[in-house]
Every structure is written in structure tokens, then in C-alpha cells.
KOLBAMI-205420 format. One line per 5 residues: number of its first residue (from 1); for each residue x, y negated, z negated of N, C-alpha, C. Coordinates in pm, whole numbers. Each point is the difference from the previous one (the first is absolute). Layout:
N
NUM = X:Y:Z:X:Y:Z:X:Y:Z  ...;
end
This chain:
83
1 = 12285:-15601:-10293:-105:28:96:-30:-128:76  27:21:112:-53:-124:125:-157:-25:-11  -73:-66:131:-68:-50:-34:-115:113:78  81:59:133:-72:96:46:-15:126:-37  93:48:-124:-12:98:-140:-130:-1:-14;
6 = 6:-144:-70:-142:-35:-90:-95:74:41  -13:-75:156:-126:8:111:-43:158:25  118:62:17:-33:123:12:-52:66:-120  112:8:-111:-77:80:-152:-171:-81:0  -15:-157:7:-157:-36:4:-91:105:69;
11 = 47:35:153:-46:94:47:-64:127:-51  129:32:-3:-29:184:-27:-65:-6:-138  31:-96:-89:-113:16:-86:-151:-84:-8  -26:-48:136:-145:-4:81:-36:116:40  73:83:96:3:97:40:-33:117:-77;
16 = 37:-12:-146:16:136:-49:-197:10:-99  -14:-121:-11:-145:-91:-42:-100:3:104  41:69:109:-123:82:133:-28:-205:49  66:-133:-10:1:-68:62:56:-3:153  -13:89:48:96:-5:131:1:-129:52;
21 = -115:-47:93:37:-159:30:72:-93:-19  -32:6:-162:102:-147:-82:150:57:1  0:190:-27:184:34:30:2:-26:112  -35:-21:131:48:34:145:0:-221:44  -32:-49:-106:45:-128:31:137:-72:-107;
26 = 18:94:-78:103:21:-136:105:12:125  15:107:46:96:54:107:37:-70:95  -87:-112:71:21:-65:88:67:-83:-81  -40:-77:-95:100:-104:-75:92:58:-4  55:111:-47:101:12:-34:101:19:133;
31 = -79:84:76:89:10:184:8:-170:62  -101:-78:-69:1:-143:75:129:-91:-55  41:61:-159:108:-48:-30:131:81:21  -21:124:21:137:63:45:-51:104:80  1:-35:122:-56:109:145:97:142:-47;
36 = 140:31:-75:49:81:-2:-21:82:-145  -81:-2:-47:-71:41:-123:-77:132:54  118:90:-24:-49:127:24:-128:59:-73  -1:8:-157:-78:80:-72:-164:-97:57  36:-136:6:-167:-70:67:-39:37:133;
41 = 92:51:93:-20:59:135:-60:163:-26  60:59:-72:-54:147:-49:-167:5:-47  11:-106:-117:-116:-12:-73:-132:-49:44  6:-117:96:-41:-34:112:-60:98:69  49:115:66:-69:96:94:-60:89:-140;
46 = 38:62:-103:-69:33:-90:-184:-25:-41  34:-158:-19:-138:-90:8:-100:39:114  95:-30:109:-79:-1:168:-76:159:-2  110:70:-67:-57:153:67:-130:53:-77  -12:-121:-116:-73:79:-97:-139:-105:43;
51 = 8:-94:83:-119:-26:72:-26:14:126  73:108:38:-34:114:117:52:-110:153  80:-112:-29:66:-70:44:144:50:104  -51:134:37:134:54:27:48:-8:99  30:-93:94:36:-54:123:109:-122:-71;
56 = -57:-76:-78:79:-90:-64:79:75:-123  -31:98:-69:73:91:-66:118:41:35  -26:72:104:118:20:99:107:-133:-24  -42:-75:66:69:-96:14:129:-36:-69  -87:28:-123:27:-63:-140:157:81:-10;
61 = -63:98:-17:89:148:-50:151:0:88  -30:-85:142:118:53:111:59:-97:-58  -71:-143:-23:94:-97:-43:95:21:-128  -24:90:-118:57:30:-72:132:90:41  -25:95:50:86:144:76:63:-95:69;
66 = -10:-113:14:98:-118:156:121:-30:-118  -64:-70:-132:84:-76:-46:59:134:-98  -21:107:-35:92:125:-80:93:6:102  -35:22:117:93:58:84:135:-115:43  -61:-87:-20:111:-131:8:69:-8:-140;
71 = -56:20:-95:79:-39:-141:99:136:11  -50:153:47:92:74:0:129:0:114  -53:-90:117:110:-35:86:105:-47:-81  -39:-129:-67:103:-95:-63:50:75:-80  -48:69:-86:69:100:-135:137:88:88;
76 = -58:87:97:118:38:80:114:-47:58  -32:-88:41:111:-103:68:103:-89:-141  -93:-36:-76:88:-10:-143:105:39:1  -83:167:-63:76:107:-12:182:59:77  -83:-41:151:159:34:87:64:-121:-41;
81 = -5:-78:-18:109:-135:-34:122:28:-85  128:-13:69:122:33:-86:18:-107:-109  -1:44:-126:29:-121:-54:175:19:-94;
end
């Protein structure tokens, strides 16, 4: 487990402890150490939405759906590769 793992599991189990705040700055550490840290981009709008934050929720959520949709690009393109 990396370091933005950590940051995130710290999170969601702030998060799951009705701390939202302290998870929704868990998340940023962890996006501040790896901007491509999907499950902290998900969890992130989770936090936001549950303090009615939902403009930045949004946000959150597209940024996740940005980077699935890119990890499933790469998985495909893999995939066609003759090996």
C-alpha cells in the first residue's frame, strides 16, 4: 500500500465515523500525493455530497469517471497489442 492508499483508507474511515471534514482533507492528501487516485476522487465527492456540497461533488465524481474511463482506455489498447 502506497502512501495515497493510506490517505484514502484514513479517509473513508473518517468518513464512515460521520467526520466528513477531516475525510474530505484525508482525500486531498491523498489526491495531493497521487492526483490519479481514483477511489480518493470517488470518495471525495461522497464526503462533498454528504455536506450538501454538490457543485464540488460533481466535480469530484467526473474526476473519477475521467480517470475509469482512461484506465479502461489503456486496458483496451493493451488488450489489441499482438504479442
Amino acid at each position: 500500500m502506497d502512501a495515497a492508499d493510506a490517505w484514502t483508507y484514513k479517509g473513508i474511515e473518517l468518513l464512515s465515523r460521520g467526520k466528513i471534514n477531516e475525510s474530505i482533507q484525508a482525500f486531498d492528501k491523498a489526491i495531493e500525493i497521487n492526483p490519479l487516485c481514483l477511489d480518493a476522487w470517488n470518495n471525495k465527492g461522497v464526503a462533498l455530497s454528504a455536506l450538501k456540497r454538490y457543485n464540488e461533488s460533481v466535480q469530484a465524481f467526473d474526476k473519477a469517471i475521467e480517470l475509469k474511463r482512461q484506465n479502461q482506455t489503456s486496458l483496451q489498447t493493451l488488450l489489441r497489442i499482438d504479442r
